[in-house]
C-alpha positions in Angstrom: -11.6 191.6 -5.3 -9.8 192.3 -2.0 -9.1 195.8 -0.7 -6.1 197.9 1.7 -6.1 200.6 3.6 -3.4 203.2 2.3 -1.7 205.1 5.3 -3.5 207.8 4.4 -6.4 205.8 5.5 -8.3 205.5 1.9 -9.3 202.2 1.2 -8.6 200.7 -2.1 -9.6 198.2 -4.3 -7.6 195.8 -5.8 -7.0 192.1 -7.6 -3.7 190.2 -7.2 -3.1 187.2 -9.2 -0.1 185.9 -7.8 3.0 184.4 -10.0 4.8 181.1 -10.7 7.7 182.0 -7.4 9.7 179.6 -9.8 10.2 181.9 -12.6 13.0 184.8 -12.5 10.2 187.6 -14.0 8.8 190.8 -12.4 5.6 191.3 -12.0 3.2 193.1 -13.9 1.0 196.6 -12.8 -1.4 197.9 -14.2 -2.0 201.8 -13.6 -4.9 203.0 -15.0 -6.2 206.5 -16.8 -7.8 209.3 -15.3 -11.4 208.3 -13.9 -10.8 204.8 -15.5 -11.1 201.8 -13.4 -9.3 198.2 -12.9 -12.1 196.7 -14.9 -10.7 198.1 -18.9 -9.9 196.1 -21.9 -6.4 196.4 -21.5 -6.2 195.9 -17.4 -8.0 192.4 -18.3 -6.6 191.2 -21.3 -2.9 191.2 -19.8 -4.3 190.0 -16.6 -5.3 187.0 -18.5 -1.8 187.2 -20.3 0.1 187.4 -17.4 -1.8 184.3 -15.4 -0.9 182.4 -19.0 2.6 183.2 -18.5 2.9 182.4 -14.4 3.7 186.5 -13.9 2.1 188.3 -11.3 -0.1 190.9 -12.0 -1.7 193.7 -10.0 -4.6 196.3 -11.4 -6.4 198.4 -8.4 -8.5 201.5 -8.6 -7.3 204.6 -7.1 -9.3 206.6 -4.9 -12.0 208.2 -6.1 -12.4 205.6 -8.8 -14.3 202.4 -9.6 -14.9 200.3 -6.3 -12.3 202.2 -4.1 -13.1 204.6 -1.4 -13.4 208.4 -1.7 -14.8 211.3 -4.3 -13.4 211.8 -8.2 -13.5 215.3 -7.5 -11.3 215.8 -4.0 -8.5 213.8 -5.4 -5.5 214.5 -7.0 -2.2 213.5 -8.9 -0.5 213.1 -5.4 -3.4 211.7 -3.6 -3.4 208.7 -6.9 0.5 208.5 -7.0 0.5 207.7 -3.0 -2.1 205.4 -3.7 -0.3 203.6 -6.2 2.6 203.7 -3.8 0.5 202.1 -1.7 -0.6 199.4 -4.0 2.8 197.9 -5.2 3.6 197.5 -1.6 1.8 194.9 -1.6 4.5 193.2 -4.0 8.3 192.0 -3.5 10.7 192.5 -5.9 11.2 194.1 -9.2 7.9 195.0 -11.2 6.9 196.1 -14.6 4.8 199.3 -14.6 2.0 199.7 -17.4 0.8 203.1 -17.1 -2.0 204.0 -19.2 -2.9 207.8 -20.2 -2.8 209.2 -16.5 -1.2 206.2 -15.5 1.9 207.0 -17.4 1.8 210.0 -15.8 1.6 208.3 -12.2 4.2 205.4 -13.5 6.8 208.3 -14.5 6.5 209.3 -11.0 7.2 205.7 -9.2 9.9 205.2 -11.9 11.4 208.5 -10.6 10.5 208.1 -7.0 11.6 204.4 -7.1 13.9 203.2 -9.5 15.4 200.3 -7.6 11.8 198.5 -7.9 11.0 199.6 -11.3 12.8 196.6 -13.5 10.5 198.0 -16.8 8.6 200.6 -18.1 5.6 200.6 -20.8 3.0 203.9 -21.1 0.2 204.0 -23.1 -0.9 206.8 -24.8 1.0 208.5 -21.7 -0.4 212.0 -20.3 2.1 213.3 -18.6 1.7 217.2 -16.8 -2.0 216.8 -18.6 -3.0 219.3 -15.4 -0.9 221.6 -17.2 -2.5 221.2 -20.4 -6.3 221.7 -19.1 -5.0 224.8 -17.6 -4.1 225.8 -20.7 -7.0 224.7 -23.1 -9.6 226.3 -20.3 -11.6 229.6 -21.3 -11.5 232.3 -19.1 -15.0 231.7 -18.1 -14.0 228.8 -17.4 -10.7 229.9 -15.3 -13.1 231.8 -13.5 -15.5 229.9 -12.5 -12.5 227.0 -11.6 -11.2 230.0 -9.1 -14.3 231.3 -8.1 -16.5 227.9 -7.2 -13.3 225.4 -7.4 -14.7 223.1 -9.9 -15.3 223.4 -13.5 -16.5 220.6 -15.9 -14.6 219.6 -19.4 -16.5 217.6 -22.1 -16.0 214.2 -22.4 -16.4 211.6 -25.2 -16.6 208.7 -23.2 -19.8 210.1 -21.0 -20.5 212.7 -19.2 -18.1 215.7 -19.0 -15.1 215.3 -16.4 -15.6 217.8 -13.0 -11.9 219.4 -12.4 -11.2 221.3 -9.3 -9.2 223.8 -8.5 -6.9 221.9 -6.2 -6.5 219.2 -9.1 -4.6 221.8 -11.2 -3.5 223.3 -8.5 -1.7 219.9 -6.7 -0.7 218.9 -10.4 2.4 221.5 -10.4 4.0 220.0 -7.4 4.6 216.2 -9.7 5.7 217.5 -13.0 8.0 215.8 -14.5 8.5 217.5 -17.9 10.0 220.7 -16.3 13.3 218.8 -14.9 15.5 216.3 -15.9 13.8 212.5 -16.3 16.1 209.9 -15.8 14.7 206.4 -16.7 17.8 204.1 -15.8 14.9 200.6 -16.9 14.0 199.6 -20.3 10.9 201.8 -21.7 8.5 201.3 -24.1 6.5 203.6 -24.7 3.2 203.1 -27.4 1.5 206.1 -29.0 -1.8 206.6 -31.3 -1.7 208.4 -34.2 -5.6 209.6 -34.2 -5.6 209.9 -30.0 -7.8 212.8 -29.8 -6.8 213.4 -25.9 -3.1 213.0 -26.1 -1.7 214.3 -29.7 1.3 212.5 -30.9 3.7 215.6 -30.4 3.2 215.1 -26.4 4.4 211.0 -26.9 7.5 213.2 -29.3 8.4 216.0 -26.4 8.2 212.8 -23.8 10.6 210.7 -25.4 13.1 213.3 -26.8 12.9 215.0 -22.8 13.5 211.5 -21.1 17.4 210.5 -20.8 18.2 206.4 -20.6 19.7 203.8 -22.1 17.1 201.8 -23.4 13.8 204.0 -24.5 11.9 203.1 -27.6 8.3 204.9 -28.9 5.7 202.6 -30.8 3.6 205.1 -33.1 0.3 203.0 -34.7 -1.2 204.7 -37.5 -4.8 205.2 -36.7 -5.2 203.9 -32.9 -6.9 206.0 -30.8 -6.7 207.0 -27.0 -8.3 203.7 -26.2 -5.8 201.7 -28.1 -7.3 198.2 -27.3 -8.0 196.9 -30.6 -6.7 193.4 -31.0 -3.6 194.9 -32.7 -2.6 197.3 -29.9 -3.6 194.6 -27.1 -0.9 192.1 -29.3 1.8 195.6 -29.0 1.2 196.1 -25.3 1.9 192.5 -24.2 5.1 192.6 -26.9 6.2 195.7 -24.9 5.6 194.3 -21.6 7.9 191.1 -22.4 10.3 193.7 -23.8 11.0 195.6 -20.9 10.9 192.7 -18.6 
């Protein structure tokens, strides 16, 4: 594991395993969910994928998470989307972002921010605006108490419940991308559950029928769920990586 400094001084984890120079390919990124890490099923299994196939392939933690600097609970989408910035500067050349849940999100951002360095495009279970959405599903106890205090908690079925500030939501609204026009000029693939509890099918619908290019394709797979890293859905994801490079 190595480790840069951003420019906004947060230090971040990382693991680069360089490419074959000899082969025309992008390389591979991994960006990860919300309060996920670099360490995941699927960060792994197309790290080893990648290394069979001479690609590159980068998978860091943003701040707040896993071994990288900082607190979950003072960071936001902009503070994670500069730190991914950050990250695939440490790259040359074209790359292939894999965004997963929030990292689709974040990867719909770079895409948009940097489309001369995005060669492909593959989301996973993509949560686009998701700030949006909590604001929406929150009771007005608590909307209150997010006001009041500036941190609320939502349950969570993979430990304990998720603390969400105030500036989280907040921040979210200034990196939405499904209020104005999308343009994704790369190939995109783009792979959807059909029993994801945390990001229904209809969201993986209103993203692909909002999102203009000339090359965008959505996998639906009948019973995966928000992890999708059976064997099955690892197979689709590294079929959608070699697509959209």
């Amino acid at each position: 594991m190595d480790h840069l400094d951003t420019p906004r001084g947060r230090r971040l984890a990382y693991h680069l395993t360089p490419g074959d120079s000899s082969l025309d390919a992008p390389a591979i990124v991994f960006l990860g969910g919300f309060r996920s890490d670099m360490e995941g099923t699927k960060a792994l299994f197309l790290e080893d994928w990648a290394r069979e196939q001479g690609r590159a392939f980068l998978r860091f933690d943003y701040s707040g998470h896993g071994s990288s600097s900082g607190t979950f609970e003072e960071g936001a989408i902009g503070d994670w989307a500069e730190d991914a910035a950050a990250a695939i500067a440490l790259l040359d050349g074209p790359l292939v972002l894999v965004g997963s849940s929030m990292g689709g999100w974040i990867s719909l951002l770079l895409s948009r921010s940097q489309p001369e360095r995005v060669a492909g495009l593959v989301t996973i279970a993509a949560a686009p605006d998701f700030t949006e959405e909590m604001w929406e599903s929150f009771t007005e106890a608590q909307r209150t108490e997010l006001t009041e205090a500036g941190l609320t908690h939502r349950p969570s079925d993979y430990g304990d419940p998720y603390p969400i500030s105030r500036r989280l939501i907040e921040e979210g609204r200034q990196h939405l991308v499904m209020t104005d026009p999308l343009t994704l000029t790369m190939p995109v693939r783009m792979l959807q559950g059909t029993a994801d509890a945390d990001v229904p099918q209809a969201r993986a619908l209103q993203l692909l029928a909002h999102a203009e290019g000339p090359d965008i394709r959505l996998t639906l797979v009948k019973g995966a769920d928000h992890r999708f890293s059976t064997p099955e859905c690892l197979r689709l994801i590294v079929r959608a990586v070699a697509e959209a490079s």
